[in-house]
PLY file of the C-alpha trace (Angstrom):
ply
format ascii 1.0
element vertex 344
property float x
property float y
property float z
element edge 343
property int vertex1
property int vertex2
end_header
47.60 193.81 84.71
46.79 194.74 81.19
48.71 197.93 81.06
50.57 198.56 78.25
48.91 195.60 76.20
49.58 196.83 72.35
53.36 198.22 73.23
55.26 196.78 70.63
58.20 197.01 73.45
57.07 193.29 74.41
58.58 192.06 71.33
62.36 193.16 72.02
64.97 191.20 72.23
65.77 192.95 75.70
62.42 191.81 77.03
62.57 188.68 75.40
65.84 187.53 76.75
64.93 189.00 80.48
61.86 186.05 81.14
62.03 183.06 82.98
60.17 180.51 81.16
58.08 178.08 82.82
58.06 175.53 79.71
60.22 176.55 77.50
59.82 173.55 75.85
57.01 175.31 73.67
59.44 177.84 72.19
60.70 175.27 69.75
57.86 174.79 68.72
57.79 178.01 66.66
60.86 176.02 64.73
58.20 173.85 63.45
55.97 176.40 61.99
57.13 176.88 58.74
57.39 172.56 58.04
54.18 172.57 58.84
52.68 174.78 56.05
55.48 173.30 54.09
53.95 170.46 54.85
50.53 172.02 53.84
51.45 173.03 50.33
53.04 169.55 49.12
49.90 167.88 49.93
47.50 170.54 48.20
49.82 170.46 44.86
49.65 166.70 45.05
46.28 166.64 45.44
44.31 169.72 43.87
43.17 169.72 39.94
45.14 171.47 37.27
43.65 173.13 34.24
46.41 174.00 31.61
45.91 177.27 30.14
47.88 178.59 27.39
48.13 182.15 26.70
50.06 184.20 24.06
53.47 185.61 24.88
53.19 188.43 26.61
49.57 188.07 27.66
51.07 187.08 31.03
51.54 189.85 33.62
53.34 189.79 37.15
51.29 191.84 39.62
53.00 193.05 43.09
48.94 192.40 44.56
49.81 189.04 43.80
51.90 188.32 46.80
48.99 189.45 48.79
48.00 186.39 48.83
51.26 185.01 51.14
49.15 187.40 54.04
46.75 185.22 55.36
49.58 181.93 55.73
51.84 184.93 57.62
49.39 186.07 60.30
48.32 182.73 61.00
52.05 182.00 61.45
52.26 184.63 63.35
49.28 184.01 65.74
50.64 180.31 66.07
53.77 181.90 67.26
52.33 184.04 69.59
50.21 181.69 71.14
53.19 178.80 71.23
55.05 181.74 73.28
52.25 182.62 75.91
52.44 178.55 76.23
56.05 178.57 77.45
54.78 181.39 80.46
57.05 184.03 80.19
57.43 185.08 83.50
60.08 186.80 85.74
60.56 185.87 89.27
61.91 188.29 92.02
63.58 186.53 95.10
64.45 188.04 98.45
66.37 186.88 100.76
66.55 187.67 104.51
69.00 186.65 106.60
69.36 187.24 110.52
71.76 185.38 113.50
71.66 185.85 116.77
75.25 186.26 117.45
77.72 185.28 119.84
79.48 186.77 122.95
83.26 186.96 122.85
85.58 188.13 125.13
89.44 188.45 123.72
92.38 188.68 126.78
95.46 189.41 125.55
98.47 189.10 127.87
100.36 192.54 127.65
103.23 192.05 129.99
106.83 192.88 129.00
107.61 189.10 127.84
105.47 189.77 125.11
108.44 192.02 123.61
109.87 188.44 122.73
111.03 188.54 119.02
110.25 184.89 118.13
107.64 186.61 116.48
107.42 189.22 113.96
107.94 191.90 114.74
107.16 190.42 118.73
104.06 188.63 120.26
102.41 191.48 120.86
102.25 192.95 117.68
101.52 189.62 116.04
98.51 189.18 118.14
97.06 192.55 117.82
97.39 191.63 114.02
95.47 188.23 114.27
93.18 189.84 116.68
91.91 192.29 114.36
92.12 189.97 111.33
89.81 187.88 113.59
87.17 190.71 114.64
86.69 191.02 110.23
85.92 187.63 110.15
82.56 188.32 113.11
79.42 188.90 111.68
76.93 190.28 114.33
78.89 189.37 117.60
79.56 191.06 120.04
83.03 191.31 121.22
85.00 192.90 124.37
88.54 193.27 125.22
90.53 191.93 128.26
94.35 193.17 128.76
96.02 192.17 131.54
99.95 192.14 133.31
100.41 192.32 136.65
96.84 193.37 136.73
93.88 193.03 134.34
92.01 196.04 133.23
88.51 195.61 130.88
89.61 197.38 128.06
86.47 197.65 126.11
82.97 195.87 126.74
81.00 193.54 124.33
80.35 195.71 121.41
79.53 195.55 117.68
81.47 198.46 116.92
84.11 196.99 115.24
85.80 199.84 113.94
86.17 201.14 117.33
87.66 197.79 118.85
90.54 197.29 115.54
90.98 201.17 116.72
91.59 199.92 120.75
93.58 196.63 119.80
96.02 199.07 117.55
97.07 201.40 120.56
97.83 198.64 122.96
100.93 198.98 124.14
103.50 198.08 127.11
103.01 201.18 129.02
99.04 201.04 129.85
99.37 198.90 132.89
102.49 199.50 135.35
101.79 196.54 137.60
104.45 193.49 136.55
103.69 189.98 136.60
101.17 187.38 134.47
97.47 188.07 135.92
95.71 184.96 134.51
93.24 184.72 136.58
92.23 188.05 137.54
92.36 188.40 133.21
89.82 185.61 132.78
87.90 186.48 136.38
87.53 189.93 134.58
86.13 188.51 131.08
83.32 186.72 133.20
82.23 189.33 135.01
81.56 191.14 131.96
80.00 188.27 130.46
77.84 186.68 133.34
74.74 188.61 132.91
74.65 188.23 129.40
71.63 186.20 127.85
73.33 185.29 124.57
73.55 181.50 124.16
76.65 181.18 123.20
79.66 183.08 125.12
83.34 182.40 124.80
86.70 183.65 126.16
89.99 183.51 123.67
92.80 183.85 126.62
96.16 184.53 125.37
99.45 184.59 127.39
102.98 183.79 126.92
103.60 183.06 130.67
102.85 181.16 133.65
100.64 182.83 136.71
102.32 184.85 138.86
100.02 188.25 139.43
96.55 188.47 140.74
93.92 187.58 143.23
92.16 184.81 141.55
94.00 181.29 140.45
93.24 180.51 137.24
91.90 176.89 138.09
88.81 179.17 140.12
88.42 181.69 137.11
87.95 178.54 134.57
85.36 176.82 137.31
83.62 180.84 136.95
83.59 180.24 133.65
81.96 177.07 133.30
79.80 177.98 135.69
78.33 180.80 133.81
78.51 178.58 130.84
81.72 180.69 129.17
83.92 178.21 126.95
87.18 178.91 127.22
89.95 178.94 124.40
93.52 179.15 125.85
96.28 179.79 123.43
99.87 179.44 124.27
102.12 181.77 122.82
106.16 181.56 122.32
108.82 179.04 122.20
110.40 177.90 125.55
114.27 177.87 125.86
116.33 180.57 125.10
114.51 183.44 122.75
115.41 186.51 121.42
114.92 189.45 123.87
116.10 192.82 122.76
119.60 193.82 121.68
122.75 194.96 124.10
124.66 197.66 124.35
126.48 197.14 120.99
123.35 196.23 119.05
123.68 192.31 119.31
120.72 190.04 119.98
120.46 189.63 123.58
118.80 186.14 125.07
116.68 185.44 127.60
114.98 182.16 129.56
111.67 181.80 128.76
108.80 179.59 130.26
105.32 178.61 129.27
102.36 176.89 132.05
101.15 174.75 129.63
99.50 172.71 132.19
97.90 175.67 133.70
96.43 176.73 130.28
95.21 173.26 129.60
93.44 173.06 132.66
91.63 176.33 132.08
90.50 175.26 128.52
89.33 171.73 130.13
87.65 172.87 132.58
85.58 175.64 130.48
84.65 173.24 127.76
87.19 174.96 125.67
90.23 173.64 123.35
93.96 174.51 123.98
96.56 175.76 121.61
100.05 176.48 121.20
101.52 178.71 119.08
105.27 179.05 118.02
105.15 181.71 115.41
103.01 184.35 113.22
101.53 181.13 111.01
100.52 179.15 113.69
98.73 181.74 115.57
97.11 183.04 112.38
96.01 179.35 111.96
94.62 178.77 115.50
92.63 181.92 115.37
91.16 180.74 111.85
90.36 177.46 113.74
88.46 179.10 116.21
86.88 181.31 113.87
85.27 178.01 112.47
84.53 176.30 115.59
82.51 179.48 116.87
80.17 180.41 114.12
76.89 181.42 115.08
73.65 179.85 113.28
72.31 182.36 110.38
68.95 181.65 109.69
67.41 182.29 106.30
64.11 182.99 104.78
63.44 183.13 101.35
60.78 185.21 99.51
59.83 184.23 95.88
57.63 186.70 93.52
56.55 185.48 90.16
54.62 187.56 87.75
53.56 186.10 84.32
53.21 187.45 81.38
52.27 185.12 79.09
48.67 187.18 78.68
49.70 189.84 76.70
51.22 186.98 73.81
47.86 185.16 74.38
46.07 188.67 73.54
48.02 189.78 70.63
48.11 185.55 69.62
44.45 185.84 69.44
44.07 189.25 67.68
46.27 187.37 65.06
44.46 184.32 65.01
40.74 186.03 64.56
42.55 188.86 61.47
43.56 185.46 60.00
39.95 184.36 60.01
38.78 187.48 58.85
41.27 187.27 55.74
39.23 183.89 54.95
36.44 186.00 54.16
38.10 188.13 51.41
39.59 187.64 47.96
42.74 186.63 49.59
42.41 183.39 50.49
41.37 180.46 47.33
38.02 179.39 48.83
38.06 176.52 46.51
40.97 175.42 48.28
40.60 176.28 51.92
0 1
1 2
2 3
3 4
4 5
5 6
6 7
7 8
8 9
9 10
10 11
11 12
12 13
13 14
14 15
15 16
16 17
17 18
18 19
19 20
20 21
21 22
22 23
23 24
24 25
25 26
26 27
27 28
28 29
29 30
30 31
31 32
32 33
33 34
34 35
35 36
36 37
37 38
38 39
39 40
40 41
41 42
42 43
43 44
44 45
45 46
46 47
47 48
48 49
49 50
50 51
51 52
52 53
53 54
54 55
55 56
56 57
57 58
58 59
59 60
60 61
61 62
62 63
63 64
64 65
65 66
66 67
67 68
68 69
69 70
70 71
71 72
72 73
73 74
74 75
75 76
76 77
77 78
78 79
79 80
80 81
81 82
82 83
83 84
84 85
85 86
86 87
87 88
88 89
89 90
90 91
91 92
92 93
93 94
94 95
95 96
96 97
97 98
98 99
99 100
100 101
101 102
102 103
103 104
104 105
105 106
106 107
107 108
108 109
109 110
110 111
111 112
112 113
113 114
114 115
115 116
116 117
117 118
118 119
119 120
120 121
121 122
122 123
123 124
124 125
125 126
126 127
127 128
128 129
129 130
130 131
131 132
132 133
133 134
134 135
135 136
136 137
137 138
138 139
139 140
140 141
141 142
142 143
143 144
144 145
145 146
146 147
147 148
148 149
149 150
150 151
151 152
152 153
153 154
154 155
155 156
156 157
157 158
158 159
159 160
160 161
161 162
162 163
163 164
164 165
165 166
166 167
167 168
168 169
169 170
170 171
171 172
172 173
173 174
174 175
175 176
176 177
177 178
178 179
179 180
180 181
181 182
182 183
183 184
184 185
185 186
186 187
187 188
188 189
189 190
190 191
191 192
192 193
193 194
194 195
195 196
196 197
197 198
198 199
199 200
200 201
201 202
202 203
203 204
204 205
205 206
206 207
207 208
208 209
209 210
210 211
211 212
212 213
213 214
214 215
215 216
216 217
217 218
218 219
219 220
220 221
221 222
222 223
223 224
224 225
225 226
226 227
227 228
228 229
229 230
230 231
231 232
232 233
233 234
234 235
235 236
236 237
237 238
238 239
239 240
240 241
241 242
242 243
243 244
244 245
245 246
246 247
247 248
248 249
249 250
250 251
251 252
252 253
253 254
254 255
255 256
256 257
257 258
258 259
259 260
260 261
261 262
262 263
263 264
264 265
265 266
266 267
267 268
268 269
269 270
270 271
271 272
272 273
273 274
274 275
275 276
276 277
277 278
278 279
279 280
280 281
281 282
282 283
283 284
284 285
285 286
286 287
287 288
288 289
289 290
290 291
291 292
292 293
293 294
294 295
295 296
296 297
297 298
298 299
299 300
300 301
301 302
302 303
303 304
304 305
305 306
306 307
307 308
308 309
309 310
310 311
311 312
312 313
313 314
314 315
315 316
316 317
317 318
318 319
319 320
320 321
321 322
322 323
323 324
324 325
325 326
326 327
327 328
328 329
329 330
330 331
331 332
332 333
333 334
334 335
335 336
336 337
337 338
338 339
339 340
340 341
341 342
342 343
């Protein structure tokens, strides 16, 4: 603890200005140190005797040992100081903290059939989801997250990981061609996302569906997947993507936009997100699903738990020490023909 004791290194301003102080109310009390002897001398020359001396010109010498006899008023100051600054505990204070969350299971099923070429989004649906996807998976800290893609048929694409680099890697090469089967498999999509999830013991597990369509592909109606869900306490998010009406599909033979008839189940996807506790959605362009994913970002944040560690040394010994070494040279001065012992 006393290591180091007499380094004059205590006394930079680098040290000085790297404490905590515990009352630093005492440091301006060093201010007053000079008033006070100030204070000191105009009572002594009001009070003490004079004896007028005269001497011939000449007769009167200034000596440099003279000054000596400022010492003894400098180390007390001094030791005063010292002691006022082991008052205001230097200290310095070394906090840790540690943080830890149990995370949440999520399950993202992104509708891959051909109708997700639709240009109402930029560049199409698809490629606007991949990009929210992934925006989304930067936003996780510590869940665990699986893919879903489904057409015709639904495929598991990747299982609940924390590898995200690997999943932003899996969402980018999505494309058309990776299942052959047409058709809108919403159930089968979400049946698939359960059975992934069911025998996980995370409390918290949720399934993001999104789909452009209306069922038409599968084994499992949707209605039966969302009871699955609830039942294996999965909330449900279903997001709605695309305008309805006539939409941009492609360009003909001489280059021009070419239209199609689009339709969106919206009944069917707020029924799923109803029954599994969930929230619906609808999205009409690259804002609004940015915005919706955002939202669900929020709603689904898992708790973070956080312990704090403080360490607080002092140092306010080592000014104590040198105060005192001070204070007792001071009295030791008193002793010797510095100090006026008439006067003290």
């Amino acid at each position: 603890m006393y290591e180091n004791i007499l380094s004059l290194d205590w006394f930079t301003p680098a040290v000085l200005k790297g404490y905590d102080w515990g009352n630093i109310i005492f440091l301006y009390g060093i201010l007053g140190i000079p008033f006070l002897f100030l204070l000191r001398w105009l009572f002594r020359y009001r009070v003490r005797q004079k004896l007028d001396v005269a001497l011939p010109e000449g007769h009167l010498k200034v000596d440099w040992s003279t000054l000596l006899r400022f010492l003894p008023p400098l180390v007390l100051s001094i030791a005063m100081a010292l002691m006022l600054v082991a008052l205001a505990r230097p200290q310095k204070t070394n906090e840790q903290v540690e943080q830890w969350t149990e995370g949440i299971d999520i399950m993202l099923i992104l509708d891959i059939s051909h109708s997700m070429k639709i240009e109402d989004f930029v560049p199409n649906r698809m490629e606007a989801a991949k990009k929210v996807a992934t925006r989304f998976i930067d936003g996780r800290i510590q869940d665990r997250i699986g893919l879903v893609i489904f057409s015709g048929e639904a495929i598991s694409y990747a299982p609940l990981t924390t590898d995200y680099s690997l999943l932003k890697n899996l969402i980018r090469d999505i494309n058309f061609d990776m299942i052959k089967e047409p058709g809108t498999a919403i159930g089968s999509a979400l049946g698939v996302a359960i059975n992934r999830m069911r025998e996980s013991e995370t409390k918290s597990k949720v399934a993001i569906l999104l789909s452009d369509g209306e069922n038409t592909a599968g084994s499992i109606d949707p209605k039966t997947a969302a009871e699955l869900a609830y039942g294996y306490g999965v909330k449900v998010y279903a997001i709605g993507v695309g305008k309805e009406g006539r939409v941009p599909y492609g360009t003909d033979m001489f280059g021009r936009p070419r239209y199609i008839e689009q339709h969106l189940d919206e009944t069917a996807l707020r029924e799923i997100a109803k029954i599994g506790k969930g929230k619906y959605f609808r999205a009409t362009n690259n804002k609004a699903l940015t915005a919706i994913f955002d939202q669900i970002d929020q709603y689904e944040k898992a708790e973070i738990k956080e312990t704090r560690y403080k360490d607080t040394k002092d140092f306010y010994h080592i000014y104590l020490v040198w105060g005192i070494a001070f204070f007792l040279i001071w009295m030791a001065l008193k002793s010797t023909f510095l100090t006026n012992a008439l006067e003290d």
